[in-house]
N, C-alpha and C positions, 0 to 999 in steps of 0.2 A: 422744789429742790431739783426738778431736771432742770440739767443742762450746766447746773451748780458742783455735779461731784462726776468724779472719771467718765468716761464714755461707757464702760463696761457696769456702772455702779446700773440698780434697778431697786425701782421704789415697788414694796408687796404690802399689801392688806392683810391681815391677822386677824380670825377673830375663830372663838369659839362657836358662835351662832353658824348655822346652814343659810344666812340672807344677808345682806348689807340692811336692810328697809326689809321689816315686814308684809308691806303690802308690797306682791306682786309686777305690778305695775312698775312702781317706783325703784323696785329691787331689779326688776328686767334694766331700767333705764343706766344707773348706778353702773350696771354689770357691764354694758355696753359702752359705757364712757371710760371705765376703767381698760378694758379691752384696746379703744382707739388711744387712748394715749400710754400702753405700755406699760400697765400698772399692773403687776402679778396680784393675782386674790385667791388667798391661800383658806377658803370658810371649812370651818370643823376640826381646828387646831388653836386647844389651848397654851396657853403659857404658864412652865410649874416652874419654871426654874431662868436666873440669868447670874452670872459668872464670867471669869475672864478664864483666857487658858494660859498655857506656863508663859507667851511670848504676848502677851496681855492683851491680847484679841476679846472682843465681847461676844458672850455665845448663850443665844437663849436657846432654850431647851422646850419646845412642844410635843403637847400629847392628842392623839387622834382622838375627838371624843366619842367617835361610834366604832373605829375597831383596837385602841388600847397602842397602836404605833409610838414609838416614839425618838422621835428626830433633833439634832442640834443642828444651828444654823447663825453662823457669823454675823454680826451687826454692827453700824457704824452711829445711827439712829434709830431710838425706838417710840413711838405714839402707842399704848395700849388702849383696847377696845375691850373693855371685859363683858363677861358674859351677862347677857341680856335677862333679867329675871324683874317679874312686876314688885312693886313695891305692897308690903304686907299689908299695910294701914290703907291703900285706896282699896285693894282686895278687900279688907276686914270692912271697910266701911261701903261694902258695897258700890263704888262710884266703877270697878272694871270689873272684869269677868276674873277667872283663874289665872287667862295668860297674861292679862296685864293691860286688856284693851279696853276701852270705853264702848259700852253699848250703844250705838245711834242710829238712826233711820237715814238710810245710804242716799236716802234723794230728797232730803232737808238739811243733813247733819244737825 
């Protein structure tokens, strides 16, 4: 989309999670590409709410998930990224851990 909408338009990442990518690494990498090409990353901000205003503007409405903030903010486009949580059944069935990861030996996988 850059270079497609106004000069002043800017593309931002949304997500409730504190990472893009879990692992470290890859989340460092992510952070920094996002950075060089311009791209606001807005991590620890849900999404409760979207609506127009009286002049029919789109406006999602985010909530801070670690201090209770909460912000509205104009949109033209939205891609949602919702919150990251393990799936119960691989939990239950033992194949990850709590958080949702798979257990494996770091230098075989």
């Amino acid at each position: 989309m850059l270079g497609r909408s106004s000069a002043s338009a800017r593309i931002q990442y949304w997500s409730p999670n504190e990472f893009i990518y879990k692992f470290p690494y890859a989340n460092e990498v992510a952070l920094e590409e996002c950075h060089k090409r311009g791209v606001d990353v807005m991590l620890g901000w849900e999404l409760v709410k979207l609506h127009q205003n009286d002049i029919g503007e789109k406006i999602g409405t985010f909530k801070n998930v670690n201090s209770g903030e909460v912000i509205e903010r104009p949109f033209t486009h939205m891609n949602i990224n919702p919150m990251s949580k393990p799936w119960k059944n691989l939990v239950a069935g033992g194949i990850t851990d709590s958080s949702g990861m798979v257990d494996v030996n770091p230098y075989t996988l």
